[in-house]
VOKE-186490 format. One record per residue (C-alpha): x, y, z; residue in one letter. Coordinates in steps of 0.02 Angstrom, whole numbers, plus 50000, padded with zeros to 5 digits. Layout:
N
XYZA
...
***
This chain:
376
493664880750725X
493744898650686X
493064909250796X
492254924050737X
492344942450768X
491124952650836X
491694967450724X
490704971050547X
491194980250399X
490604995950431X
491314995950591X
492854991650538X
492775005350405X
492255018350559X
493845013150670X
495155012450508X
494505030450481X
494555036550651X
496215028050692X
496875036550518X
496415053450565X
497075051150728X
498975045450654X
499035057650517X
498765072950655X
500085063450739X
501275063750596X
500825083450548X
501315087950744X
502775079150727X
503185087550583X
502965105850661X
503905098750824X
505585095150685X
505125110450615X
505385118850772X
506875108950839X
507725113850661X
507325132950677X
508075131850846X
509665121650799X
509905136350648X
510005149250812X
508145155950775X
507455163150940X
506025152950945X
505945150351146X
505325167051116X
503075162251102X
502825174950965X
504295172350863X
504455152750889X
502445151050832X
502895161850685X
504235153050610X
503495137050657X
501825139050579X
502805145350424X
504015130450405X
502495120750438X
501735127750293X
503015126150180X
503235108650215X
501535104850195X
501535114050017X
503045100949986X
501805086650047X
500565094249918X
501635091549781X
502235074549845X
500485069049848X
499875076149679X
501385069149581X
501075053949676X
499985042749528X
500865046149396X
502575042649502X
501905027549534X
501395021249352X
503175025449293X
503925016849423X
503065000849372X
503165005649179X
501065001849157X
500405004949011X
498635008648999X
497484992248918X
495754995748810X
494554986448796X
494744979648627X
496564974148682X
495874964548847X
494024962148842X
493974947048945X
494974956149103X
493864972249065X
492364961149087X
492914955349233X
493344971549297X
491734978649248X
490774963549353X
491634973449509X
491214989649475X
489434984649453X
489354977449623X
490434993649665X
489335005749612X
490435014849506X
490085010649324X
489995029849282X
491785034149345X
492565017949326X
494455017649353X
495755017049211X
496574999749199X
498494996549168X
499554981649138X
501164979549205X
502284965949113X
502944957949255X
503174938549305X
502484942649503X
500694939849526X
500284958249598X
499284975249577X
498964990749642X
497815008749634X
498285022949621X
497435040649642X
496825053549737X
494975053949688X
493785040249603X
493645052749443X
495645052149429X
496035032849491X
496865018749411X
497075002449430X
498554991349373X
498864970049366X
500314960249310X
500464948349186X
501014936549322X
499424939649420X
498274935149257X
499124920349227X
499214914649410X
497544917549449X
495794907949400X
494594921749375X
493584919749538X
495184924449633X
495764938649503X
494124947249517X
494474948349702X
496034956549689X
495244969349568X
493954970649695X
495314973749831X
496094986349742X
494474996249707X
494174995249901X
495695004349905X
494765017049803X
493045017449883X
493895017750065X
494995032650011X
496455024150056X
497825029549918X
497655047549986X
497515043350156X
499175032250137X
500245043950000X
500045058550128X
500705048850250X
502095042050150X
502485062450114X
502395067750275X
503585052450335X
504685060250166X
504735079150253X
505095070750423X
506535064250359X
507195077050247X
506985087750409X
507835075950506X
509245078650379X
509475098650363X
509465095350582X
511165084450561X
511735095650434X
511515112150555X
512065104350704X
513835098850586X
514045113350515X
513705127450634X
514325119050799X
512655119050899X
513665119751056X
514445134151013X
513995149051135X
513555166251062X
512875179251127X
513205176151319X
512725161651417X
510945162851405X
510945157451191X
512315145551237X
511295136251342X
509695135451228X
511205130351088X
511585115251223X
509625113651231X
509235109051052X
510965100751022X
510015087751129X
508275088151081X
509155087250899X
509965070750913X
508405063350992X
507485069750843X
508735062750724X
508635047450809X
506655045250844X
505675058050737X
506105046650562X
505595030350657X
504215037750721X
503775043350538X
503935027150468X
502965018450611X
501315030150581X
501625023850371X
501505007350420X
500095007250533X
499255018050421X
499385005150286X
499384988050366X
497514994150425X
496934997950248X
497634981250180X
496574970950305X
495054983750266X
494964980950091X
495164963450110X
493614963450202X
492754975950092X
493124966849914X
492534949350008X
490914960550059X
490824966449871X
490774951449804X
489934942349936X
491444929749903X
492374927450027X
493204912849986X
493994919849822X
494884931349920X
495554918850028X
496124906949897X
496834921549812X
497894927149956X
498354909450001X
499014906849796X
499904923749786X
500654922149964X
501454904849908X
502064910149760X
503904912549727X
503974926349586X
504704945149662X
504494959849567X
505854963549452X
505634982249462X
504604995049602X
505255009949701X
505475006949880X
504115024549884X
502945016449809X
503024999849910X
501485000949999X
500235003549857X
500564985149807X
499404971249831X
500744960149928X
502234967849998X
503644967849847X
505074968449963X
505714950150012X
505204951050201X
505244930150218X
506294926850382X
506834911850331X
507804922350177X
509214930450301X
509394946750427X
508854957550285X
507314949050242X
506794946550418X
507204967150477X
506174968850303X
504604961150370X
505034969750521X
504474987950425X
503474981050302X
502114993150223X
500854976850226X
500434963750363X
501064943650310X
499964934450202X
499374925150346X
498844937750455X
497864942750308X
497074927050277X
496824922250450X
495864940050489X
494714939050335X
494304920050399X
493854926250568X
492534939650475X
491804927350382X
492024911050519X
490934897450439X
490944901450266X
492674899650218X
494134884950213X
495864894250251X
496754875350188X
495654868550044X
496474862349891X
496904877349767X
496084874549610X
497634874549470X
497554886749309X
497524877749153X
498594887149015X
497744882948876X
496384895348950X
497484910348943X
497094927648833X
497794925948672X
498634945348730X
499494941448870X
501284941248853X
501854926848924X
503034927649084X
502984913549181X
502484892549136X
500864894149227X
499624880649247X
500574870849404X
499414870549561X
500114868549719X
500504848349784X
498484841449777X
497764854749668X
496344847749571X
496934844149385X
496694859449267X
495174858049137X
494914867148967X
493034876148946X
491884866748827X
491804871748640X
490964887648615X
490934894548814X
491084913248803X
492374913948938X
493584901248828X
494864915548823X
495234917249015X
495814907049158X
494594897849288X
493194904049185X
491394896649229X
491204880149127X
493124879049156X
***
């Protein structure tokens, strides 16, 4: 039997937040420590207090005005990278229905986010945005015809946790900062190559601060980047298991969310196109990070942006103990019930081994044009 957790949603909301504030100071500091290390390297007195604050702070600054623009530029990055293309209403009333069912229970009918489609066999989705006025919200073909509509409305919930908990900015500045790490980490190997850190001048006194951050230089290149990526991660493996547990609360459903995780998680299908920037904004992790797939896939799901499928499924069971089955039969998604608009990327309609058998809506049900539909 499950046991359950002690820990409610709002607390879990207070702790992501507090734990997010905490990692992204952590990230900023150990940008202006690179920042310092790299002024040093380029034979900038900064063991000097005044001098070494100055430059600091302003490389700092800079940096963060690169950060800025990395996080500004971030949506629309995103979008590209998957090619989405906005969807109306008229073109997809029955997932615009279903999308407007969660931002009823949401609270956000007034600034609801814009909703893309991504033509794409991989049942997945992600948000994108910086601010509810300004958000959007993009599925896959794969994921429509994958899902019964239970189970799709909980993903569109999930992804408008995202939105509520203010994770995309939380998470893209992160993913920036990691960026300027990195590309600081890189003009430090380049200045140690090129200008011989070792090199004396000036006496014996500079030579030895020259020896100084020759060191603290490779242990940046080395550990500053890892670090980086390590505050990303945890970052963003919190939020996923947050808005699981917020769209369950949403809907008061937890068990769509469950079955939904459990039927994406088994499926096969990878993305055929994503940037690796962009990897964390998914719904499930796009990169292949299955150990049983080789080295790469296993050091993958080593540094993946998102905890495993069942980690996610196995928290969200422990939140709700009692009120959920984690190995129920999946329900199967009859094809015959799929939108007339959806380009068609995938057979559909094959439920894992014991699925119940897939059943067509009777004549005249107003959800007729949509997968798992009630009366379906």
């Amino acid at each position: 039997m499950v046991r359950a957790e002690p820990a409610l949603y709002d607390q879990l909301q207070k702790e992501n937040k507090r734990a997010s504030r905490l990692l992204l100071i952590g990230s900023v500091v150990l940008a202006a420590v690179m920042v310092w290390i790299v002024a040093g390297a380029l034979s900038v007195p900064v063991l000097d207090p005044v001098v070494g604050s100055v430059v600091t702070a302003a490389g700092l600054f800079i940096g963060l005005m690169f950060v800025l623009i990395s996080v500004r530029s971030g949506p629309s990055v995103a979008l590209r990278a998957a090619k989405a293309r906005e969807v109306s209403r008229e073109e997809a009333p029955e997932l615009w229905n279903l999308f407007d069912e969660v931002c009823v229970n949401a609270g956000i009918m007034g600034n609801q986010p814009r909703l893309y489609l991504v033509d794409d066999p991989a049942p997945n989705a992600f948000a994108t945005g910086l601010k509810l006025e300004d958000s959007h919200i993009a599925v896959t073909t794969g994921l429509i015809e994958t899902l019964p509509r239970y189970e799709l409305r909980a993903v569109l919930a999930h992804e408008v946790a995202h939105i509520l908990n203010d994770d995309i900015r939380a998470v893209t500045i992160a993913v920036a900062t990691a960026g300027l790490i990195a590309l600081l980490a890189d003009v430090l190997v380049r200045s140690l190559w090129f200008r011989g850190a070792g090199r004396s001048r000036g006496g014996n006194n500079q030579g030895g601060a020259q020896a100084l951050f020759l060191l603290l230089g490779l242990l940046a290149v080395i550990l500053a980047p890892l670090a980086a990526q390590l505050i990303r991660f945890a970052v963003s493996r919190q939020r996923e298991y947050l808005a699981d547990a917020t769209a369950a609360d949403l809907l008061r459903d937890p068990q769509s969310m469950v079955n939904a995780l459990r039927r994406i998680g088994g499926d096969t299908a990878q993305l055929s196109r994503f940037e690796v920037a962009t990897a964390h904004l998914w719904f499930e992790e796009p990169n292949d990070t299955d150990p049983t797939h080789g080295k790469a896939a296993k050091m993958a799901s080593r540094f993946a942006s998102h905890p495993s499928i069942q980690d996610r499924v196995e928290r969200l069971a422990r939140l709700n103990a009692g009120t959920v089955s984690t190995d129920a039969p999946l329900p199967a998604v009859d094809p015959r019930t799929l939108p007339a608009w959806l380009p068609r990327s995938r057979g559909g309609g094959q439920g894992p081994p014991g699925s119940p058998p897939p059943t067509s809506p009777p004549p005249g049900s107003p959800f007729g044009g949509f997968p798992g539909m009630p009366g379906s």
